[in-house]
C-alpha positions as CSV (number, residue, x, y, z in Angstrom):
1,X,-38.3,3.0,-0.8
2,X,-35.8,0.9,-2.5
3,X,-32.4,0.1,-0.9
4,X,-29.6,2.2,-2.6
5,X,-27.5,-0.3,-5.6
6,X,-23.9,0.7,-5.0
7,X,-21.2,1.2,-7.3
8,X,-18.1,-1.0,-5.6
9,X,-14.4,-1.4,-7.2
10,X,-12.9,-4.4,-5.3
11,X,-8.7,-3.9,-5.6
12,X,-8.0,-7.3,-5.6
13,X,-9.1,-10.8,-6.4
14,X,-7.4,-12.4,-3.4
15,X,-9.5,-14.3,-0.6
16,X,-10.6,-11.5,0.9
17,X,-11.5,-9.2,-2.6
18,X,-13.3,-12.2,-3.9
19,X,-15.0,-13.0,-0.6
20,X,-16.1,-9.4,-0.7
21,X,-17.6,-9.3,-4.2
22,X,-19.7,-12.2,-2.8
23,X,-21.2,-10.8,-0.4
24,X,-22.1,-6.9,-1.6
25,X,-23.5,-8.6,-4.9
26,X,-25.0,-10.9,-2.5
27,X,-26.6,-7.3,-1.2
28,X,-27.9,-6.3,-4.9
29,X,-24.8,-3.6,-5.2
30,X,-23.2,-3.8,-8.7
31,X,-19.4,-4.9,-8.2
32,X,-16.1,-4.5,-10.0
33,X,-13.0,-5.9,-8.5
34,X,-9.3,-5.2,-10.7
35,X,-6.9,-7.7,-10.6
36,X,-3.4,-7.2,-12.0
37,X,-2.3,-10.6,-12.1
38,X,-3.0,-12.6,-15.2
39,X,-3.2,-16.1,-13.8
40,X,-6.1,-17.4,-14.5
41,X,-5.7,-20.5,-11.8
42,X,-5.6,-21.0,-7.6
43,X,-2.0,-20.1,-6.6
44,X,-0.5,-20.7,-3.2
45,X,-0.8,-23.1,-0.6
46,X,-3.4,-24.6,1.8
47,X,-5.2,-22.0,4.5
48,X,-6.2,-22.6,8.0
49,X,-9.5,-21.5,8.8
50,X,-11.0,-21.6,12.5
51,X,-14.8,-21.7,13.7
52,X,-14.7,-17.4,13.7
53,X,-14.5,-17.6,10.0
54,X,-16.2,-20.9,8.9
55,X,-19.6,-19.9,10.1
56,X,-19.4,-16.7,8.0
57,X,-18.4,-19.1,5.0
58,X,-21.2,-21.4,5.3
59,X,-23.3,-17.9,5.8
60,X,-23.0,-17.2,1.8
61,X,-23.1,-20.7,0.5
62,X,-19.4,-21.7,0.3
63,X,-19.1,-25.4,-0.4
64,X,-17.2,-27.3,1.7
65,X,-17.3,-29.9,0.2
66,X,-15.6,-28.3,-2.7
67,X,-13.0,-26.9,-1.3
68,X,-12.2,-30.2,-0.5
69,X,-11.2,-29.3,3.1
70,X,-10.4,-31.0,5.9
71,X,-12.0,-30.8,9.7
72,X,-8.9,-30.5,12.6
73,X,-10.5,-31.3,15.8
74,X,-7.4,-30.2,18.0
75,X,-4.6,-28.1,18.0
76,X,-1.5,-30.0,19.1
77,X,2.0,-28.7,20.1
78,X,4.7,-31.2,20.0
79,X,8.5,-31.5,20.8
80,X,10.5,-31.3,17.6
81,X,13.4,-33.4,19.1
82,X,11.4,-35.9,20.7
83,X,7.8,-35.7,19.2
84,X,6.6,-35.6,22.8
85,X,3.1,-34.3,23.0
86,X,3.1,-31.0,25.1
87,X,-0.5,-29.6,25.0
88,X,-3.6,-30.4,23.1
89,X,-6.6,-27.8,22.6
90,X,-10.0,-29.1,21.6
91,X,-11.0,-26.5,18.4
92,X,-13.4,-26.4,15.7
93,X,-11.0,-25.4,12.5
94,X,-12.7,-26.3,9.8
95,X,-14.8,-21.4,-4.9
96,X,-15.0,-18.1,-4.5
97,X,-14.7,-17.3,-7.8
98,X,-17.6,-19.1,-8.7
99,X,-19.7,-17.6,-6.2
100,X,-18.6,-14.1,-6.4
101,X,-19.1,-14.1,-10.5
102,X,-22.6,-16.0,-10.3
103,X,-24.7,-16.0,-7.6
104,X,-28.3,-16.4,-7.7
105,X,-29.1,-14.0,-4.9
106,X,-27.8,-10.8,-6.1
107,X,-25.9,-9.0,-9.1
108,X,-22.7,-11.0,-10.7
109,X,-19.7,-9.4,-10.0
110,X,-17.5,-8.0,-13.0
111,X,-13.9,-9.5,-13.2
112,X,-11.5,-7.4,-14.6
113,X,-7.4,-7.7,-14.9
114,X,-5.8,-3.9,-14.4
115,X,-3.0,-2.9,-12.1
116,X,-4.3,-0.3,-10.0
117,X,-1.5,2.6,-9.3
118,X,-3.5,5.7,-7.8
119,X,-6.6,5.9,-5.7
120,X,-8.3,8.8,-5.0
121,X,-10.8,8.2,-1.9
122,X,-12.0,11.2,-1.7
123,X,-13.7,11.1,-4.9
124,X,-13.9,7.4,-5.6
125,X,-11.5,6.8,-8.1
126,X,-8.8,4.3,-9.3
127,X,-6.7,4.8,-11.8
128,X,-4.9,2.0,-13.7
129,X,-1.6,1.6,-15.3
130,X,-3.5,1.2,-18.9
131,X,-4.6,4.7,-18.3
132,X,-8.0,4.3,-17.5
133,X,-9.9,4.9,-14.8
134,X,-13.1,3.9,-12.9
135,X,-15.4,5.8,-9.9
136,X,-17.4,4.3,-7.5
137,X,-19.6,5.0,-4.6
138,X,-17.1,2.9,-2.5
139,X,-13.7,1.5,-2.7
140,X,-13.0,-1.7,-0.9
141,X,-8.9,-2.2,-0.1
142,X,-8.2,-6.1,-0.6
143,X,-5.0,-5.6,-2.3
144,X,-2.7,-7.2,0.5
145,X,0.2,-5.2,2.6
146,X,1.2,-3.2,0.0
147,X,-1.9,-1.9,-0.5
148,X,-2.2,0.2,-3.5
149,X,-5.2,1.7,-1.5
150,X,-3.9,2.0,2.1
151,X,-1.5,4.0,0.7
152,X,-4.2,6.6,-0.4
153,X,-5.0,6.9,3.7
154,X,-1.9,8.5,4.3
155,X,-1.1,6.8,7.0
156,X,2.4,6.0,8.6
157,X,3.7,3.3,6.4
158,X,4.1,0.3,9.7
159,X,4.6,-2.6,7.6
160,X,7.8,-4.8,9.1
161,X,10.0,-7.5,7.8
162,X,10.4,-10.3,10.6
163,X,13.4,-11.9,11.2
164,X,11.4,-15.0,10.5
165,X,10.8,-16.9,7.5
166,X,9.2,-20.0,6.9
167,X,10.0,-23.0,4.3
168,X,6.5,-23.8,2.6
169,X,6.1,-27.5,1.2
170,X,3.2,-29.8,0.1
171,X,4.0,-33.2,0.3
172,X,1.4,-35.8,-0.8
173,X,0.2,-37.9,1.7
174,X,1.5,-40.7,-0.3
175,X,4.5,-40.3,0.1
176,X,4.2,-40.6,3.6
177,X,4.0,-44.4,3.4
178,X,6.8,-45.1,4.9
179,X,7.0,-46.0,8.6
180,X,8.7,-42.3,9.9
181,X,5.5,-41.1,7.7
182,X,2.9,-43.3,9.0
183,X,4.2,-42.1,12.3
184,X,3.7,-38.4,11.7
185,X,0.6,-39.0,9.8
186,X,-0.5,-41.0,12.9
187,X,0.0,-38.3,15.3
188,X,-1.3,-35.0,13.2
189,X,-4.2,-36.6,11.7
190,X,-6.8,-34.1,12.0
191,X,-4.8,-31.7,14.1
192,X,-3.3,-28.2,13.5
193,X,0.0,-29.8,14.7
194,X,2.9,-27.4,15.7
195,X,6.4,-28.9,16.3
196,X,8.8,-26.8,18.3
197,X,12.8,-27.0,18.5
198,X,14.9,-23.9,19.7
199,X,14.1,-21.2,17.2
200,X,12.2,-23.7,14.7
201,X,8.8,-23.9,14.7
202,X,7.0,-26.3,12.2
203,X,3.5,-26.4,11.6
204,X,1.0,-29.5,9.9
205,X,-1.9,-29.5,8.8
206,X,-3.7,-31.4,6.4
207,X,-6.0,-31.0,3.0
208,X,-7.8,-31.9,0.1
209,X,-9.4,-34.7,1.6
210,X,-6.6,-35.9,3.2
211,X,-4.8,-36.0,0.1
212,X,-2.0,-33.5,0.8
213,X,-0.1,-32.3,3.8
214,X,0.8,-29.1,4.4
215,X,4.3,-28.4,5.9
216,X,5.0,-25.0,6.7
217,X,8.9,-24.6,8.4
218,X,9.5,-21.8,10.3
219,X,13.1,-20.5,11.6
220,X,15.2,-16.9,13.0
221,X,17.8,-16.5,10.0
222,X,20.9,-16.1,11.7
223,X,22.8,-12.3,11.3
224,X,24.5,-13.6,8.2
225,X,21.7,-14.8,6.4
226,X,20.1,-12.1,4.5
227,X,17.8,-13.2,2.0
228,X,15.3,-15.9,1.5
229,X,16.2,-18.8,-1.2
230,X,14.6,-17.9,-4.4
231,X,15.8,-21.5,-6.0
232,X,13.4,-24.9,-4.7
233,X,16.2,-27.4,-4.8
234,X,18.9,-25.1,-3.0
235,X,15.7,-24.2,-0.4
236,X,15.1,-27.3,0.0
237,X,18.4,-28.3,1.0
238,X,19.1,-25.1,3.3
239,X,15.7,-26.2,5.3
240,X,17.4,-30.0,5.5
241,X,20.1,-27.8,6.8
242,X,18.4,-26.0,9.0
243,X,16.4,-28.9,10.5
244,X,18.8,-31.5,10.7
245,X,18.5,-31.5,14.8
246,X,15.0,-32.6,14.7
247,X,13.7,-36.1,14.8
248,X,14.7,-38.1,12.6
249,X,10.5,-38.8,11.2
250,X,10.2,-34.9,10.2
251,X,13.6,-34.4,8.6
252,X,12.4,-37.7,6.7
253,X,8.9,-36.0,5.9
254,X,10.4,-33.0,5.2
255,X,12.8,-34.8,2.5
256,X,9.6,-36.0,0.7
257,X,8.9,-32.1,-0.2
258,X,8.0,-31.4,-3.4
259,X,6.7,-28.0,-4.0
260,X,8.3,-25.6,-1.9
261,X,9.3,-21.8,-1.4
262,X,11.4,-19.9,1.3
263,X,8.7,-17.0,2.6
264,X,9.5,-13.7,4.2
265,X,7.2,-12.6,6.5
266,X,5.9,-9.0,7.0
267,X,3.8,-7.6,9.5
268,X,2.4,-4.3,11.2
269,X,3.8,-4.4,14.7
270,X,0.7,-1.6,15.2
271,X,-2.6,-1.6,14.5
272,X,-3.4,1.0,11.4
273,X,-5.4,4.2,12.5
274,X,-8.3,3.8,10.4
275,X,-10.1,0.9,8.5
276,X,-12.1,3.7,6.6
277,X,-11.5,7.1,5.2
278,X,-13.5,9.3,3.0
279,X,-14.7,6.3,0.3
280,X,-12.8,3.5,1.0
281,X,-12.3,0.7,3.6
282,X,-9.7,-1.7,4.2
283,X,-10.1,-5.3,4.7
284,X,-7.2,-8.3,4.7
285,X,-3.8,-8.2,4.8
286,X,-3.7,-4.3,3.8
287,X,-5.7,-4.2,7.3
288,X,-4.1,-6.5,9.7
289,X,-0.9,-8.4,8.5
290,X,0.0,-10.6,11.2
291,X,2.6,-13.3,12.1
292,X,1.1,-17.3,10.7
293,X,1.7,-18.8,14.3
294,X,-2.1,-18.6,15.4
295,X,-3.6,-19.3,11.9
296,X,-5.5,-16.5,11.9
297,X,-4.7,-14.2,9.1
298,X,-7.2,-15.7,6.5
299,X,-9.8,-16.1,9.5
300,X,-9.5,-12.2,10.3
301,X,-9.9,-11.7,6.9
302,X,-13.4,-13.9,6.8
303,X,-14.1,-12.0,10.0
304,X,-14.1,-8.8,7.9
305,X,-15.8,-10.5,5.2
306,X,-18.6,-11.1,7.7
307,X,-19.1,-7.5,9.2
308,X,-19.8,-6.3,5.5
309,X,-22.5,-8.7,4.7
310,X,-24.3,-7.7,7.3
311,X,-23.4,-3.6,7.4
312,X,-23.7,-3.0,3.9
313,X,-27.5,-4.2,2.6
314,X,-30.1,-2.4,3.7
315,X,-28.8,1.0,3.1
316,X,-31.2,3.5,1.5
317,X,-29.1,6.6,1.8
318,X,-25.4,8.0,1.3
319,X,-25.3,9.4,4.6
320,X,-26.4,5.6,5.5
321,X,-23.4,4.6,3.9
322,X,-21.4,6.8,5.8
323,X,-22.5,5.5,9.0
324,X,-21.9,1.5,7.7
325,X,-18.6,2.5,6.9
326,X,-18.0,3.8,10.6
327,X,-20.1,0.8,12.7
328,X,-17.5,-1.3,10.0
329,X,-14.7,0.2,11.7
330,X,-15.6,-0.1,15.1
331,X,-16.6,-3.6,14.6
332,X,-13.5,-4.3,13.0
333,X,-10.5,-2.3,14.2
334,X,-10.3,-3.6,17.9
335,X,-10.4,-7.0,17.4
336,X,-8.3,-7.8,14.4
337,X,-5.8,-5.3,16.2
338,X,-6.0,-7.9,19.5
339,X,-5.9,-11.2,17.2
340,X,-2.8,-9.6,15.2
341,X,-1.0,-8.7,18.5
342,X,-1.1,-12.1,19.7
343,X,-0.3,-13.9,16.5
344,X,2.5,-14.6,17.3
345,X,1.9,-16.9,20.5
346,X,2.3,-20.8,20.1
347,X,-0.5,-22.0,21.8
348,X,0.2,-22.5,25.4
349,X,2.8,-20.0,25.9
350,X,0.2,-17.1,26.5
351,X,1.0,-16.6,30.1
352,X,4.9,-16.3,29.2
353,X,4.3,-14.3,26.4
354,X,2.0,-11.7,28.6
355,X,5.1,-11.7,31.4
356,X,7.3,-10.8,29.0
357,X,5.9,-7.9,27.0
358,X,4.4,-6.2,30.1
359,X,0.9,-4.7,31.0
360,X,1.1,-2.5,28.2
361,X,0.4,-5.6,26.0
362,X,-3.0,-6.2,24.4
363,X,-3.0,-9.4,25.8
364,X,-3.8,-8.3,29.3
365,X,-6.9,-6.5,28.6
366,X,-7.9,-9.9,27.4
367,X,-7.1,-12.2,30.4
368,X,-5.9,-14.6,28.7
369,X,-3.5,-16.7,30.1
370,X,-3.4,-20.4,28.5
371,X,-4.0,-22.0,25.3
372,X,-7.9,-23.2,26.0
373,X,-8.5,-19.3,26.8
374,X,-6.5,-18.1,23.9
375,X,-8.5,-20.6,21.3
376,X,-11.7,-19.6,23.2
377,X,-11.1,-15.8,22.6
378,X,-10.7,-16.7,18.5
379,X,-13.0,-19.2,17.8
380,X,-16.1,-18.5,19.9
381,X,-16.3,-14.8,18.3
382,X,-19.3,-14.6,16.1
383,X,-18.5,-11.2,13.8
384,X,-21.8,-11.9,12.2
385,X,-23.8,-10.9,15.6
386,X,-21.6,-8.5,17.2
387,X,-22.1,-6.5,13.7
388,X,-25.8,-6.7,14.2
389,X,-25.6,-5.8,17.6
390,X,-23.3,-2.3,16.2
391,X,-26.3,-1.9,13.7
392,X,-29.2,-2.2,16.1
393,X,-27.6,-0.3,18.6
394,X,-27.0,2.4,16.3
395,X,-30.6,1.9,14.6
396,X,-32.0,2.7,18.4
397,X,-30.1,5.4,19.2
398,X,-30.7,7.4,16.0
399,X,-34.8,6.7,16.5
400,X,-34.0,8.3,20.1
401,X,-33.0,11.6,18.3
């Protein structure tokens, strides 16, 4: 008996759609994904990715290489005023297009651009804003927090706006030359380097070979301030602003800035309800929007993209699909609920952080009380085997029926 070939509609062609178009064609299922933006080119900034989500990458052939990506070997949290070194964590943070629309192992996925407004779930339908629409056996949710598709769940609506924002800047490393550059470079070479000061929080990390740094500012508006600068040069100058207490080498590397946006963040301050419901699943941001502090919002979403390589080949019925779709969310829910609750935890402040929220907290289920524990908990996770644990278990206790 053959395996069923599954009609999939990806909403989305974000990290996490296009991840998942690789890996259910990668299964032999035929794959659409809609995509209502037009650009054809990579937008956005650098990514962090820990251990958790590079071994799923090198799991479907992602090139490394390609990506141009950079190895950080520690995570490092430093004074802002004084650069003073507080803690250090040993850590393992280490195309998709390409991949998703031509692999070798399985069916090419079909790239379409449509804005999605309406999903049914319960039959497996989207409808676009051209009029059309398209069914499918399964409906996979990558369309980010505003999820055209979440919102087919009909679940409270949880998504927050922080009152934190974040200045994001690429600066090329050479124009970090200079001695206050050489300095910084020195110290956050190979390092997920955060910088604290009061309410500022500025976090390094490098790239494309080394070739660009990644600068991400982070601050509480105060009362007054209401929205985010939309204009780079007068952004660039509020963040000067902003960050003119620091030490005198990041307001210089921070003056060398040339690409940069003001951010809002958003988050769900509770976990959804359900991944799944009737023909769809949720996977990404429109699963588990989470603070930037930990770096783990693009590994969660690599985390998902792992449970569904494994879940979803291999099926041979529609009740079978059913039951992928639950062991997905029970593989899933938990842990990217943890991860999101402490995502907002500088590294080494776990035991603080745990005092003040109270038992209640996630983070006392986990034990974890320091930043070695903390990176342990993220990085050491292998989504890949506890999904085929969920599947074996589940294989043995339908043979016991």
């Amino acid at each position: 008996m053959e395996p069923l070939k599954l009609d999939i509609i990806v909403v989305g062609a974000g990290i996490a759609g296009l991840s998942a178009a690789v890996v259910m064609s990668q299964a032999g299922h035929n794959v659409t994904v809609f995509e209502k933006s037009p650009f054809k080119h990579e937008a956005g900034f650098m990514i962090v990715m820990g251990w958790n989500a590079t071994r799923v990458l090198e799991s479907f052939d992602f090139d490394f290489s390609k990506a141009r990506s950079v190895d950080s070997n520690f995570i490092e949290t430093f004074d802002g005023a004084t650069l003073e070194k507080k803690t250090g964590i040993p850590t393992k943070i280490n195309n998709l297009k390409r991949l998703a629309m031509s692999h070798p192992s399985g069916n090419p996925a079909t790239l379409l651009l449509g804005e999605v407004i309406r999903v049914d779930i319960e039959l497996g339908i989207v409808y676009l804003a051209d009029g059309t629409s398209h069914s499918a056996n399964l409906i996979i949710g990558a369309d980010g927090e505003r999820s055209v598709v979440k919102v087919a769940f009909k679940d409270p609506d949880t998504l927050r706006k922080a009152k934190y924002r974040i200045f994001r800047c690429l600066v090329p490393t050479e124009r970090l030359l200079d001695a206050p550059g050489r300095a910084m470079l020195s110290m956050t070479r190979n390092t997920f380097s955060i910088f604290t000061k009061d309410n500022k929080t500025l976090f390094w990390f490098e790239g494309r070979d080394g070739l660009l740094q990644d600068l991400e500012a982070g601050y509480v508006p105060d009362e007054d301030d209401k929205f985010p600068e939309l204009d780079p040069k007068k952004a660039k100058t509020k963040m000067l602003e902003i960050y003119k207490d620091c030490h005198p080498h990041i307001i210089s590397s921070l003056q060398k800035a040339g690409r940069l946006c003001e951010w809002s963040l958003s988050y769900f301050p509770t976990p959804h309800p359900h991944l799944v419901s009737h023909r769809a699943l949720l996977i990404g941001d429109a699963a588990h929007s989470m603070f930037p502090t930990t770096g783990q919002g693009g590994s969660q979403t690599i985390e998902d993209i792992g449970a569904l390589a494994v879940l979803f080949k291999g099926i041979y019925t529609f009740s079978g699909l059913e039951e992928r779709m639950r062991l997905f969310e029970r593989v899933r829910k938990e842990r990217a609920a943890t991860v999101m609750s402490m995502s907002g935890i500088i590294f080494g402040r776990e035991a603080d952080f745990a005092q003040k929220r109270g038992e209640k907290h996630r983070i006392w289920e986990t034990g974890i009380r320091s930043g070695e524990e903390h990176a342990s908990y993220l990085y050491d996770y292998d989504v890949m085997e506890e999904s085929r644990k969920a599947l074996e278990e589940e294989t043995r206790a339908r043979a016991r029926l």
